[in-house]
ROKOLDO-358390 format. One line per field, with one value per residue (C-alpha): residue number from 1; x, y, z; chain. Coordinates in steps of 0.05 Angstrom, whole numbers, always signed. Layout:
BEGIN
i: NUM,... .
xx: X,... .
yy: Y,... .
zz: Z,... .
ch: A,... .
//
This chain:
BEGIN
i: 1,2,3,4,5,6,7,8,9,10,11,12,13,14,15,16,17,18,19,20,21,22,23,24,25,26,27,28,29,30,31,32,33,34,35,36,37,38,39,40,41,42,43,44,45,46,47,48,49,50,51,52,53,54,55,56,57,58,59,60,61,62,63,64,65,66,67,68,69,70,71,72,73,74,75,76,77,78,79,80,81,82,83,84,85,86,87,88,89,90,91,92,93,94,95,96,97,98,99,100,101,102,103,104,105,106,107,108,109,110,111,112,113,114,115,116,117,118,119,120,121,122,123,124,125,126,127,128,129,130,131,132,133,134,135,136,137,138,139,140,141,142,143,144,145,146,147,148,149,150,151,152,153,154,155,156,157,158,159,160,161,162,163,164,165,166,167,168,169,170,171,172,173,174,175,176,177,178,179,180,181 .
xx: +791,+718,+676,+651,+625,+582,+557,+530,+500,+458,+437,+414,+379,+344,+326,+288,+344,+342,+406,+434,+427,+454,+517,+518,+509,+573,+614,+588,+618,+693,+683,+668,+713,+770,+760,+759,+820,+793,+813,+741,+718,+778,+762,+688,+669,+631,+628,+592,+622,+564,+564,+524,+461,+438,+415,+405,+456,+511,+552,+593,+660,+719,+714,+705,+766,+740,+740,+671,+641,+584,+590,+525,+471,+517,+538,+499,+554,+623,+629,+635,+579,+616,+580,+591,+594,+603,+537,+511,+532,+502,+439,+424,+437,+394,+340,+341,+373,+356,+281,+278,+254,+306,+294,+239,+294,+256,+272,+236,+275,+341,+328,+307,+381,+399,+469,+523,+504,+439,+447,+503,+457,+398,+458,+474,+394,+395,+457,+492,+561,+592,+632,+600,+559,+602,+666,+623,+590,+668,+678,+626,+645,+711,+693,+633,+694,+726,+665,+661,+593,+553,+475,+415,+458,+417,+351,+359,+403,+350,+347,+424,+421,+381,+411,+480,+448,+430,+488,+524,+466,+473,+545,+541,+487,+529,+593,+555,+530,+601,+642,+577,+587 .
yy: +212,+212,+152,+141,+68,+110,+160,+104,+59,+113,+148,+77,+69,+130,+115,+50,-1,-59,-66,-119,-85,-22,-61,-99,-20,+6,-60,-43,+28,+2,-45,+11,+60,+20,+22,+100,+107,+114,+166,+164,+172,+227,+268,+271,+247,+186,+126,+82,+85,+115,+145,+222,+220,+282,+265,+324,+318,+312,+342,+310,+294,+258,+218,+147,+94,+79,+2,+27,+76,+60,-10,-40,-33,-41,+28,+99,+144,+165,+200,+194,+238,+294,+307,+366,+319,+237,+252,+271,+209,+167,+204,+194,+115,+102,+159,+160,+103,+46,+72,+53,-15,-42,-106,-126,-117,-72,-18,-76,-130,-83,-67,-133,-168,-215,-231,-208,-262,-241,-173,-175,-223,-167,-107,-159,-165,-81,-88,-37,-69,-115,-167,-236,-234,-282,-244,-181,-218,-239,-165,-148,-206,-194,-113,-134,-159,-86,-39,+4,+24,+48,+1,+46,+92,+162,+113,+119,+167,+188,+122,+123,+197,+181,+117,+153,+210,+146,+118,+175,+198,+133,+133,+203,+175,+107,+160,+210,+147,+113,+182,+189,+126 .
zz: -279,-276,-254,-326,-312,-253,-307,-346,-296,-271,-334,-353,-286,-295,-380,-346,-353,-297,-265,-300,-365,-346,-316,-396,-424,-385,-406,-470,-467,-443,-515,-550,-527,-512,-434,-443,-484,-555,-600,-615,-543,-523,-592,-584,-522,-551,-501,-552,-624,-646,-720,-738,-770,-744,-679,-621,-574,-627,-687,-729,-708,-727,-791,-787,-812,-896,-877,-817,-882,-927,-887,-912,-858,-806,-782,-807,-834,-845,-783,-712,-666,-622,-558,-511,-460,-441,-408,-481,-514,-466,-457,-543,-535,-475,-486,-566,-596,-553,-541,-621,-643,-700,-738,-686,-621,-577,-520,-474,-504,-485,-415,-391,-424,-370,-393,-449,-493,-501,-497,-554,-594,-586,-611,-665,-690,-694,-735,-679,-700,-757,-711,-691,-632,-596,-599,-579,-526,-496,-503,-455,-400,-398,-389,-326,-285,-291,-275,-223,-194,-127,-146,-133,-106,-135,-125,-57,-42,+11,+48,+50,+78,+132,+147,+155,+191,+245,+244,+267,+322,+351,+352,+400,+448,+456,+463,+510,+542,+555,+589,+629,+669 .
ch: A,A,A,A,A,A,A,A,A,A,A,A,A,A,A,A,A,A,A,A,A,A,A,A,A,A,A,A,A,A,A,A,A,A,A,A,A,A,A,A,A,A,A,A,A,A,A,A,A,A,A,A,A,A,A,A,A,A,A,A,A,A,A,A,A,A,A,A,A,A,A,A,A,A,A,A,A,A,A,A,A,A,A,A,A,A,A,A,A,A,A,A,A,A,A,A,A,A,A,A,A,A,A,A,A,A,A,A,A,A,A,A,A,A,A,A,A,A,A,A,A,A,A,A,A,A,A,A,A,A,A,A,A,A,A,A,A,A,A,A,A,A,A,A,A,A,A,A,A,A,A,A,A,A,A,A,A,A,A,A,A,A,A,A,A,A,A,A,A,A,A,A,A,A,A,A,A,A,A,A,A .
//
């Protein structure tokens, strides 16, 4: 299976997301896609939930259940967005739909969440789902304990290159330097 919760983290890294946030947006992805199980998420590649309204990177897919259509401000359509790709569907929440300010909650207010209470009560505010923010909030916590990610991993993927590049070097000097004695 692919490292999904890796996808995320870094596409998030790379849309300006601290690392805290980006940990609360791949928690927020198991929620929404039912820790990657989701008819939703295995019929059109949708991590997030996230209903067509036209958007770029998507078409429309599946349609939505009637009791999530024409929900009064709290979701955008009767059907799901397809993407080609997971990469896709995370690329229009953190480069679209969270760079958009909603009912005052900005992109700054997003990426600087410091915990799943206040990012759920920020999601909440953009009306991004119809629960209460507490339950959603849970949601999130309970998913942060299952994540599975490499931090700064493509930010310094140099560094880590030429750290393991040393690592071995030194190893065959101390080697060459043991059998010589």
């Amino acid at each position: 299976m692919a490292n999904y919760d890796q996808l995320i983290y870094n596409t998030a890294i790379e849309n300006g997301f601290t690392p805290i946030s980006a940990k609360l947006i791949v928690a927020q992805s198991r929620v929404e896609s039912a820790d990657y199980k989701s008819n939703v998420f295995i019929n059109n590649n949708n991590l997030f939930g996230m209903k067509f309204i036209g958007q770029p990177l998507a078409v429309r897919g599946t349609l939505a259940p009637s009791n999530e259509r024409n929900c009064g401000g709290t979701c955008n359509g009767d059907y799901y967005s397809k993407y080609s790709s997971p990469s896709d569907s995370v690329k229009d929440l953190t480069s679209r739909l969270y760079k958009i300010t909603r009912n005052g909650v900005t992109f700054d207010d997003l990426k600087n969440s410091t915990d799943a209470d206040d990012f759920a009560n920020k999601l909440k505010k953009r009306d991004y789902f119809g629960g209460a923010a507490a339950t959603y909030a849970a949601g999130i916590r309970s998913r942060l304990l299952k994540i599975n990610v490499l931090e700064y991993y493509n930010k310094n993927k140099p560094l880590i290159l030429i750290l393991g590049i040393g690592l071995v070097v030194g190893s065959i000097i101390y080697y060459n330097k043991k059998i010589a004695k």
